[in-house]
C-alpha positions in Angstrom: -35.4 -24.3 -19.7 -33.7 -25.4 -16.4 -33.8 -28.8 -14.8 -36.0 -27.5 -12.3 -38.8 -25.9 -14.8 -38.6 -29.4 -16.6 -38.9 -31.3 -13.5 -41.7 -29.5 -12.8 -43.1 -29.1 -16.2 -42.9 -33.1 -16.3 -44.4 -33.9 -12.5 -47.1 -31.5 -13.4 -48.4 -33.3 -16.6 -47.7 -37.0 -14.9 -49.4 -36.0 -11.7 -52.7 -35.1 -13.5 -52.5 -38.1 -15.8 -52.4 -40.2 -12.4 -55.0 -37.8 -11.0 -57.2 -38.3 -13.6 -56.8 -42.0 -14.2 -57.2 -43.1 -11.2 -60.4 -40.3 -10.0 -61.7 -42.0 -13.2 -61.2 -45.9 -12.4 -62.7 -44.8 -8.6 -65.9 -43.0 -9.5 -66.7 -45.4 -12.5 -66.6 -48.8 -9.7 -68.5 -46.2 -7.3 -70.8 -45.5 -9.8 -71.7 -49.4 -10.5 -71.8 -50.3 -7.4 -74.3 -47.6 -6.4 -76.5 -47.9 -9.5 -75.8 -51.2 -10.8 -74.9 -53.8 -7.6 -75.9 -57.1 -9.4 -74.3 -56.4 -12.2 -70.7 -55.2 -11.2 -71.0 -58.1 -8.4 -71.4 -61.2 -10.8 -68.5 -60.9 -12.1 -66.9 -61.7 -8.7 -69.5 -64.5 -8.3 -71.5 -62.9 -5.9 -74.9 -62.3 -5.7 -76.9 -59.3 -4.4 -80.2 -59.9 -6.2 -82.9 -59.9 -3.4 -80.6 -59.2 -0.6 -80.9 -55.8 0.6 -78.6 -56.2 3.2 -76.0 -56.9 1.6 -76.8 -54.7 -1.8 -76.4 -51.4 1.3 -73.4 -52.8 2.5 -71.7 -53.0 -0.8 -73.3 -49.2 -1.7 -71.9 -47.5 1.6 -68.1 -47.6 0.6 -69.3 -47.1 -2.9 -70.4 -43.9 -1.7 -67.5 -42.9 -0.3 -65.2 -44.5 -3.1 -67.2 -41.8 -5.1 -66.3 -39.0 -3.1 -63.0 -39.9 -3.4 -62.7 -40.6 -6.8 -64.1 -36.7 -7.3 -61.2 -35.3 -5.3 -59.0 -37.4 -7.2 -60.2 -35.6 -10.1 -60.0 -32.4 -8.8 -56.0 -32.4 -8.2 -56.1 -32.9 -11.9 -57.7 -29.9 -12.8 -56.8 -27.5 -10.0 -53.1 -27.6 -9.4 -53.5 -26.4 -5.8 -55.4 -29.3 -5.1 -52.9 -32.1 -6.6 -51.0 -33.6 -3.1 -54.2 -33.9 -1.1 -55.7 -35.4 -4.5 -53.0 -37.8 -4.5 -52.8 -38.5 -1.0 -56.4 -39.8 -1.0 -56.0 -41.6 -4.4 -52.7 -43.7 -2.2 -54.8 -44.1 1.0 -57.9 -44.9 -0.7 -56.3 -47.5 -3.2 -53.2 -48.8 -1.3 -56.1 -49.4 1.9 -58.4 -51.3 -0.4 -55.5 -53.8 -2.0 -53.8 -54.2 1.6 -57.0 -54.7 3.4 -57.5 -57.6 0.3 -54.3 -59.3 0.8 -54.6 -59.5 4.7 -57.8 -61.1 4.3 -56.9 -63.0 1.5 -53.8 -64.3 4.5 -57.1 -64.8 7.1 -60.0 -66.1 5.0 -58.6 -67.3 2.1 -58.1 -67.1 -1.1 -61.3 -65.5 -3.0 -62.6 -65.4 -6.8 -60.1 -64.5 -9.0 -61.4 -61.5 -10.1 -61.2 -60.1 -6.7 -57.2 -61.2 -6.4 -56.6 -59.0 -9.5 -58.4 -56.1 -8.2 -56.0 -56.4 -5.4 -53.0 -56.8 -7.8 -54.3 -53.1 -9.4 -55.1 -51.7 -6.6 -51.6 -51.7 -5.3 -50.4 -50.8 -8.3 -52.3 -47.3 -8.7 -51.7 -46.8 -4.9 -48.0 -47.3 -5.4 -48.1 -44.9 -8.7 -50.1 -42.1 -6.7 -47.7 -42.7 -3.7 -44.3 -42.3 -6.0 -46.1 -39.3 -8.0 -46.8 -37.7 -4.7 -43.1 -38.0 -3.2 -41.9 -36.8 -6.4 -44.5 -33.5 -6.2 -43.3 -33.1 -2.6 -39.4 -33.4 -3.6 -39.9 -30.9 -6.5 -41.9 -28.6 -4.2 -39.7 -28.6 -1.3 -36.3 -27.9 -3.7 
């Protein structure tokens, strides 16, 4: 096997264990937002119970985080599919932790559990973004 076929061999099997990790982390927080709000919300120390308002503004992105999260899947399975699959899996999750740390720099610093979902959020956004420069390098030799 050539350096080429094992380059691509090993992107191929990384790029769907990304894919798949992070379509699962995104349509698992979609899916508790949108079915279970008060629940997935205490642990931040906030309170949707009674407060419709602010239970559908919570749902909306959850809806879209959802639709995300299922092309995020779908790069895993159909190889065709895998840079706009990890295109959306960097914008969607490098969006959501740099839109937390400028407002962490504006408003404040917020519960703690919300600081670590920044921290991971970067983190997977950064992973999808290397993974898909390395897909682009390997398809572009």
């Amino acid at each position: 096997m050539n350096s080429r076929a094992i380059a691509i061999f090993r992107a191929t099997h990384t790029t769907r264990l990304v894919l798949f990790g992070s379509g699962l982390i995104a349509v698992t927080i979609a899916v508790a937002i949108l079915f279970a709000p008060a629940a997935f919300y205490a642990g931040y120390g906030i309170d949707v119970i009674g407060d419709a308002t602010l239970a559908n503004e919570l749902k909306a992105p959850a809806g879209a985080l959802l639709v995300a999260g299922l092309v995020m899947f779908a790069g895993a399975f159909r190889r065709e599919l895998a840079v706009v699959s990890l295109t959306t899996a960097a914008v969607v999750y490098l969006s959501y932790g740099l839109s937390r740390v400028m407002s962490i720099a504006i408003d404040g610093v917020p519960h703690s559990g919300i600081v670590n979902a920044a921290g991971v959020e970067l983190a997977i956004g950064a992973i999808c973004l290397l993974t898909l420069l390395q897909v682009r390098q390997i398809n572009t030799n």
